[in-house]
C-alpha positions as CSV (number, residue, x, y, z in Angstrom):
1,X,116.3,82.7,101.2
2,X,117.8,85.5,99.4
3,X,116.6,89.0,99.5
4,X,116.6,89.5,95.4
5,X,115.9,87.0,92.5
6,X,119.2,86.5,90.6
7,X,117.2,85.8,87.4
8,X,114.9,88.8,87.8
9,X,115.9,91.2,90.1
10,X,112.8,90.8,92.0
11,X,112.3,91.5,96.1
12,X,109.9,90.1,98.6
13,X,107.1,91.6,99.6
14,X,106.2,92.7,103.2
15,X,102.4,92.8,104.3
16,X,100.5,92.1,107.4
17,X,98.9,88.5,109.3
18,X,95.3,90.0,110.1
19,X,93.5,87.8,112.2
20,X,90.1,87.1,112.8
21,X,90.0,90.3,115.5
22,X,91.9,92.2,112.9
23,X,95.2,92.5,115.2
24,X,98.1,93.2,112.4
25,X,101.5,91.5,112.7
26,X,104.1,92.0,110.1
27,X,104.6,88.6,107.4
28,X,107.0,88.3,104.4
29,X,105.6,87.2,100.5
30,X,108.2,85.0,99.1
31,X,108.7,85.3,95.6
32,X,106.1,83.1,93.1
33,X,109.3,82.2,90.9
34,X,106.9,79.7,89.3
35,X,105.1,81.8,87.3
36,X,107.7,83.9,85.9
């Protein structure tokens, strides 16, 4: 997938998995293109 929306210029987002004992490993957001 590509790093920035052509159409909008938007980036992914970067957050964290937190599991159920709260251990944090990094995860990407796509982009929701749908609702744009």
């Amino acid at each position: 997938m590509a790093k920035v929306c052509q159409v909008t210029g938007r980036k992914r987002m970067v957050g964290n998995n937190v599991s159920h004992s709260k251990r944090r490993t990094k995860r990407i957001f796509a982009l929701n293109l749908k609702t744009k």
